[in-house]
N, C-alpha and C positions, 0 to 999 in steps of 0.2 A: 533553548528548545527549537527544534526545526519548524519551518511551517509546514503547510501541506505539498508545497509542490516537493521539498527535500522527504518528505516520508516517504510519498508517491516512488522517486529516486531510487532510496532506499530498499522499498520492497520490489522491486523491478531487481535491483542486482543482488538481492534475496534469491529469488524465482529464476534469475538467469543463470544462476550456477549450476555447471556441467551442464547443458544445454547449450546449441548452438544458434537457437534462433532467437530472436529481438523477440523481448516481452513488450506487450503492446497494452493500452490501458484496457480494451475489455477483458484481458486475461486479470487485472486486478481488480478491476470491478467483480470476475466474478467469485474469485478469491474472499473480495470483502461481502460477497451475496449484496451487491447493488448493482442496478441497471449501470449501463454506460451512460445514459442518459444522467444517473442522480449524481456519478461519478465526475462526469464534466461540469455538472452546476456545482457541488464543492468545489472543483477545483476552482473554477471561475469566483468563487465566492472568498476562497481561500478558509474554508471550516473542516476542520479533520475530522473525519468518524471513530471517534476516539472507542467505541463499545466493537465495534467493529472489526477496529486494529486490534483491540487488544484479543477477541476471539479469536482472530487468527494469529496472534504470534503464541498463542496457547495452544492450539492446534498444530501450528508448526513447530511446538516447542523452542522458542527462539526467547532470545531475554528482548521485551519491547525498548529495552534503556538505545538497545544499537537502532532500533527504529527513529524513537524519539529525541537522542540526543548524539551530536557527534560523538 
């Protein structure tokens, strides 16, 4: 299972397809509906917002297995 900084990864080159410009973390903060603020203290803490991720790859209709595991 990834940790958080590889999910982060992952939905960044989600989000960056056909698109030219660099996804940056407050675009996935607000993706996940969290400040950049709460965004950065996960990271730093390393705890995935697992309720979070999984609303959004439901919303994006994406399977979460590519999120969460290689």
């Amino acid at each position: 299972m990834n940790d958080f900084e590889q999910v982060i990864k992952k939905l960044k080159e989600h989000i960056a397809k056909g698109k030219e410009r660099r996804v940056l973390d407050k675009d996935v903060a607000n993706l996940l509906g969290v400040s950049q603020t709460q965004l950065a203290t996960l990271k730093r803490r390393n705890s995935t917002p697992y309720k979070n991720l999984l609303e959004f790859c439901k919303r994006e209709d994406i399977c979460c297995n590519k999120i969460f595991f290689d």
